[in-house]
C-alpha angles and dihedrals in degrees: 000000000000111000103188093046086044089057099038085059089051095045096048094036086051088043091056095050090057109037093120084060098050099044098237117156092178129028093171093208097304073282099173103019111124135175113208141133124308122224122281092254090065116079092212132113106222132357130215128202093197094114085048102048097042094044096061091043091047103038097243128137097257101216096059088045090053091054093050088044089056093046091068099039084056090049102045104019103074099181088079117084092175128017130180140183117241131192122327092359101312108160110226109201131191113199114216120268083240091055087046101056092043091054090057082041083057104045098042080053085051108036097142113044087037111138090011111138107203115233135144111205126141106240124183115195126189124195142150111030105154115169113276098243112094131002123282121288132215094272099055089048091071089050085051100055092033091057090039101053085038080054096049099044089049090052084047094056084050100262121148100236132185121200106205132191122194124205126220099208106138124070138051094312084059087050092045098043096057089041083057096047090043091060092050088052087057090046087056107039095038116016093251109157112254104233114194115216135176100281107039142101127263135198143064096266083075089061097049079044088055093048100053088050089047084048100058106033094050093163099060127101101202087214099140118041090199088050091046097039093101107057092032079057094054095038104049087049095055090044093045096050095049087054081057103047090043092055085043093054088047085058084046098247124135114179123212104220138016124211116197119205094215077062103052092044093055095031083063095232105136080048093060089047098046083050085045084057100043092055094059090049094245099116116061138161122263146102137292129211106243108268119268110279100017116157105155110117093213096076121094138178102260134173104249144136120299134194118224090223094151085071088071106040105283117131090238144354120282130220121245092190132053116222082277103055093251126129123279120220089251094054084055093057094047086066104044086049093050084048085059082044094058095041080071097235110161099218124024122191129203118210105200136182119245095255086062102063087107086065108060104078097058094042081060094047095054098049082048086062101038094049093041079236096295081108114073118199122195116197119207122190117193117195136226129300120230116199114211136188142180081359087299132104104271125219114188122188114293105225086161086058112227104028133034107260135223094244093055089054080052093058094056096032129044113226098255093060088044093049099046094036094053088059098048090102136032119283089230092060128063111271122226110204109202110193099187075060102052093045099051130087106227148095090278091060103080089195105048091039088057099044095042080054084066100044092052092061098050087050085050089050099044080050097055091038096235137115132242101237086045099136109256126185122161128210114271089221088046113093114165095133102132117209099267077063097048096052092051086045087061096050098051089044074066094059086092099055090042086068102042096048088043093054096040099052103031090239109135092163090081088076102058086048086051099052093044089057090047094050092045083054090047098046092047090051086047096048089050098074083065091059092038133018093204082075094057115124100203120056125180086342082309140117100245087213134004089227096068088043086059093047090057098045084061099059097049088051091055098040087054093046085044103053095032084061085048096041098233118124130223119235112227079212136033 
């Protein structure tokens, strides 16, 4: 039950039966027209800027439209017992106390399904993959919690959704990393100094990589690195994606598939894209000015295959070769996207680091092309995290070696504090993790205020000796709901629209601001029985009224929907 998408459906539909009446020539597809929330000040349930909007497109003072426009809501709209006209035509309404209490009624039927909207698209989702050399840092653990609550709040409005990581296991870095591995393993079984160059790998985690081969493959020398290249390859990467996925459990993520890149290139798939592309006349031979910027002396102008990608959208062609015919990463990623193409999902999103925001137009382009526009792909780029303490930058030990890992965010932050606190901003904005916050219990700890909200409610209801899913319905005639009620009644009558706008526009952050709002509500309402006894809740063991009782419960209903979405669990003590 969304309220404000249920009225904005009466008003327009009431609009457009009586256009003739109103005098309106153009009604542009009620474009524009909203129903929300007014501002606290206002002792209304929902506005409306209907009289505003249609006024400017048809000419028409907006005030006396909206007037005209509140005389029939109030004839044939029978849920407002008041409306009035604000500012430049907004439209102020006050829903009945009967429609009121049938809408808790409602919600408390319907608990668990409340804000769901019920849809049944096929998502993937890709997030995370980061290379397989190392564990996971600080930066790709915001993607990871960012693809994995999308993931969850799509799921929650009934979506199939597939998180997918792909793994970046074929090129130089593959070659590296195991030739990193392979001179720990000499260090280890034979004292030779471990020298690091340029393009090595730091880090201790290379050395536990190099026990566990030496391990269990107790019978190799590891003599030769060409002729060892091979199972050094195979292993590191095991090792070093269980080092991932283990990060990834402690955050709570699980993913449902991983891709790896070794297998699209033999198993010829950017080959069958490039020839895809080919066929629909998108893909042609020709040359490229060097990129902005290049200053390597190696490349060359050379004849080679080029993606039209201009012709959907992107600033200039790509090229598909490097100057020695082999693949590009992008053409590799042409292929692994035309392989999500062909798996028939709807809707595919991208969760890229900061330093791939250049990316994004020609990766669209190219799923453009390989879908014939039927795919739609969706990048988001979520910027870089910054760790504060004590109001200073702060640098913890590197046991990765270069870079501050996620495990050794782990060791300073338990995972219900990471996961809400990553999505305290947008993805799209720079993230300032400040760990004196996170640690503190307090209002100014998001985290901690949401989930104490919670425990209040389960001591009230040991208290009370009930139990949260007891069954609740108040009497229609009955209204005793006071104001502080009524303000937290109308935040959780937003709870709907938290979760469309949020899905829509892949914007999960909005959830955690909303809790947080709902818990601030909730703690003021419950502060307020220490400054006057008339607002306490218990009386002689007892609920002093079933009403309040209901109020709370949906609260608690919301804030459960609402941290289950974001994967963080609520304490019944704190």
């Amino acid at each position: 039950m969304n309220i404000f998408e249920e009225y904005i459906n009466k008003i327009t539909t009431l609009i457009l039966k009586n256009q003739k009446l109103l005098k309106l020539d153009n009604l542009n597809n009620f474009k524009g027209i909203v129903v929300e929330s007014p501002p606290v000040e206002f002792n209304f349930d929902l506005s409306c800027n209907a009289g505003l909007v249609l006024g400017k497109i048809n000419k028409i003072n907006p005030k006396e439209l909206a007037n005209k426009i509140k005389d029939l809501i109030l004839k044939d709209l029978k849920d407002f017992e008041k409306i009035e006209i604000a500012g430049p035509g907004f439209l102020n309404l006050k829903l009945t106390n009967k429609f009121l209490i049938s809408n808790i009624n409602q919600i408390l039927e319907n608990r668990k399904s409340y804000g769901k909207k019920n849809s049944n698209n096929n998502y993937n989702i890709e997030f995370v993959s980061a290379n397989p050399t190392g564990p996971m840092h600080v930066g790709h653990c915001r993607g990871a919690i960012y693809g994995d609550v999308l993931a969850n709040l799509l799921k929650f409005n009934g979506n199939k959704v597939t998180r997918e990581y792909y793994i970046n296991d074929y090129g130089n870095q593959i070659k590296n990393f195991a030739k990193s591995v392979f001179l720990r393993i000499r260090e280890i079984k034979y004292n030779e100094k471990f020298i690091l160059k340029e393009d090595l790998y730091p880090g201790e985690y290379i050395i536990e990589i190099g026990k566990k081969i030496i391990d269990s493959n107790k019978n190799e020398k590891f003599d030769n690195f060409d002729e060892s290249l091979k199972l050094l390859k195979k292993e590191s990467l095991k090792h070093s994606m269980d080092l991932i996925k283990s990060d990834l459990k402690q955050l709570g993520i699980e993913h449902d598939n991983f891709f790896s890149e070794t297998e699209l290139i033999e198993n010829k798939l950017v080959d069958k894209a490039v020839n895809h592309l080919k066929n629909n006349n998108y893909v042609q031979e020709g040359y490229l000015e060097p990129p902005k910027g290049e200053t390597d002396k190696t490349w060359k102008k050379t004849k080679r295959l080029i993606f039209k990608s201009t012709l959907f959208g992107d600033d200039t062609d790509r090229a598909m070769q490097k100057n020695d015919g082999s693949w590009t990463y992008f053409a590799n990623d042409v292929g692994y996207h035309m392989d999500k193409v062909n798996r028939n999902y709807e809707y595919l999103i991208d969760v890229l680091g900061a330093d791939h925001t250049g990316y994004v137009k020609r990766i669209t382009a190219a799923v453009s092309a390989l879908s014939e526009n039927k795919v739609k792909l969706n990048c988001k780029v979520c910027q870089l995290v910054k760790l504060y303490k004590n109001g200073k930058p702060f640098k913890m030990s590197k046991r990765a070696g270069d870079f501050i890992s996620a495990q050794d965010l782990l060791n300073e932050v338990n995972k219900d504090s990471i996961r809400f606190m990553m999505l305290n901003r947008s993805n799209d904005v720079e993230l300032d993790f400040d760990f004196d916050k996170v640690l503190e219990k307090s209002k100014d700890n998001p985290v901690f205020y949401v989930q104490y909200s919670f425990a209040r409610i389960s001591s009230l209801f040991r208290t009370l000796n009930k139990d949260l899913n007891d069954k609740i319905n108040l009497d229609p005639k009955r209204f005793l709901l006071n104001k502080n009620e009524i303000t937290i009644l109308r935040k959780v009558f937003e709870w709907p629209k938290i979760i469309e706008t949020a899905s829509s526009k892949y914007e999960p952050h909005r959830i955690p601001y909303y809790l947080y709002e709902l818990a601030t509500l909730f703690h003021s309402y419950w502060s307020k029985g220490n400054e006057d006894q008339s607002f306490k809740f218990i009386e002689d063991g007892k609920i002093k009224k079933i009403e309040t009782l209901a109020i709370i419960v949906l609260v608690a209903i919301v804030i459960q929907r609402g941290m289950n979405i974001l994967g963080v669990s609520l304490p019944n003590k704190m």
